[in-house]
C-alpha positions in Angstrom: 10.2 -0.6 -9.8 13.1 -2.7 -10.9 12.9 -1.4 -14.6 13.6 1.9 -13.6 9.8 2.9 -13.8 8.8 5.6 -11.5 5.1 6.0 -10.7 4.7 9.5 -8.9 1.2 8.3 -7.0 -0.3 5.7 -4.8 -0.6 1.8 -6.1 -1.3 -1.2 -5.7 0.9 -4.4 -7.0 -0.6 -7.8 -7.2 0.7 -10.8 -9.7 -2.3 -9.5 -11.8 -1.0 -6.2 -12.8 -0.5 -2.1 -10.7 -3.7 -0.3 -9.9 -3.5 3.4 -9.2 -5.3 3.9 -5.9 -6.4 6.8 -4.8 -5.7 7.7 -0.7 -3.9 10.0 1.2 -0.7 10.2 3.2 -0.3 8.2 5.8 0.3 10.2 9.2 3.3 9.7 11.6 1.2 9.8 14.5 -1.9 8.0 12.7 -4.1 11.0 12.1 -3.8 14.1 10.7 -4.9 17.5 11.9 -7.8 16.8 11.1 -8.0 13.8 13.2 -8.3 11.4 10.3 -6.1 8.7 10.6 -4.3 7.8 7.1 -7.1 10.0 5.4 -8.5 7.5 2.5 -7.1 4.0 3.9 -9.9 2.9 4.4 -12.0 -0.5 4.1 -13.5 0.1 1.1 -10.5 0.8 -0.6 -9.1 -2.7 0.3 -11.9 -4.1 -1.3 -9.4 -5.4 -4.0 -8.1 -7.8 -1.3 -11.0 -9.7 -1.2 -11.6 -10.4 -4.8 -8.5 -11.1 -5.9 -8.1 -14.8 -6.8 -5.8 -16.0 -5.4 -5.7 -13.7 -2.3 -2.3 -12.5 -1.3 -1.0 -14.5 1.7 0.9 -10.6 2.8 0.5 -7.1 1.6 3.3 -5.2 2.1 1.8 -1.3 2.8 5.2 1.3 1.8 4.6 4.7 3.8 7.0 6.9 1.5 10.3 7.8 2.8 9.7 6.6 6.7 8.0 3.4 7.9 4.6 4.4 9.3 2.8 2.0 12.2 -0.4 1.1 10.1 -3.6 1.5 12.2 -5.2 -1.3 13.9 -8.2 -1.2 12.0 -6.7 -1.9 8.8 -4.4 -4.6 10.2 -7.9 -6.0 11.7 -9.2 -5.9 8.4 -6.9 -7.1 6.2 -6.1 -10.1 9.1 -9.5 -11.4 9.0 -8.9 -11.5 5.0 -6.4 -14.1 6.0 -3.4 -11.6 5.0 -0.5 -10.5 6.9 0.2 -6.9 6.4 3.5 -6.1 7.1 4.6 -2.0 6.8 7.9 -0.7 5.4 9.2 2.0 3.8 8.2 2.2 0.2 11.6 2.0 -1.0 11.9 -1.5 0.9 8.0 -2.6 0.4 9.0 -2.5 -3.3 12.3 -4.3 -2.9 10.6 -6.9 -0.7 7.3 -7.3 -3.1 10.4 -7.9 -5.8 11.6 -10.7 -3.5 9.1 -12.6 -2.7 7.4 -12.4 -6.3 10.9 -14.2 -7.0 10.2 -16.8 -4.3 6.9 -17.5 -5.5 4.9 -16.4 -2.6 1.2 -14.8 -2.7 2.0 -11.3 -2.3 0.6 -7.4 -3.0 1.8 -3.8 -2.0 0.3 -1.1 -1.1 2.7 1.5 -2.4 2.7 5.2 -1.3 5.3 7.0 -3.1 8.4 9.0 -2.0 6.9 12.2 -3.6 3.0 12.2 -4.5 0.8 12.9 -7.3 -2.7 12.7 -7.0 -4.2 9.9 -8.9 -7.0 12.0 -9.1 -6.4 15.4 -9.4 -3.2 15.3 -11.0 -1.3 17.7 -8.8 1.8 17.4 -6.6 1.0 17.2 -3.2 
């Protein structure tokens, strides 16, 4: 973040304040080994999107330290929300989000970070 803070697991920024959010890595191929594609992403846990008042015109998603294609069905989702989802880097989601809150636009990110720590369990994964 611009202040030098450094949060070690996934989040979520909105003008309303960061929410630790609890989902897995995104894949480079979209799904694992397992055949889960971005293990965790899924449409519950966008369920912020549609409550928050006002809802972000774009949610910027930051894969870590490469920029990941998103699968379709969270684009789908998050689309018929009314938000553009545009997918970066984290390193450049959080530069952009930084941006763009300076603008004055509606915007959110979905922030996967560089190196991980659970928001759950704690450990470094």
């Amino acid at each position: 973040m611009t202040d030098g803070l450094v949060l070690p697991s996934p989040i979520i920024l909105c003008p309303g304040g960061c929410f630790m959010w609890d989902v897995g890595h995104p894949t480079k191929n979209g799904a694992d080994e397992m055949g889960r594609e971005w293990d965790g992403w899924s449409e519950e846990k966008h369920r912020l999107f549609e409550v928050l008042n006002p809802r972000p015109e774009i949610l910027l998603i930051g894969t870590g330290t490469s920029t990941l294609l998103a699968p379709q069905r969270i684009k789908r989702h998050l689309n018929s929300l009314g938000i553009q989802v545009d997918v970066l880097d984290s390193r450049n989601a959080c530069s952009t989000y930084n941006l763009l809150q300076e603008e004055g636009r509606r915007v959110a990110a979905a922030i996967y970070p560089v190196s991980h720590l659970s928001a759950r369990t704690g450990i470094v994964a």
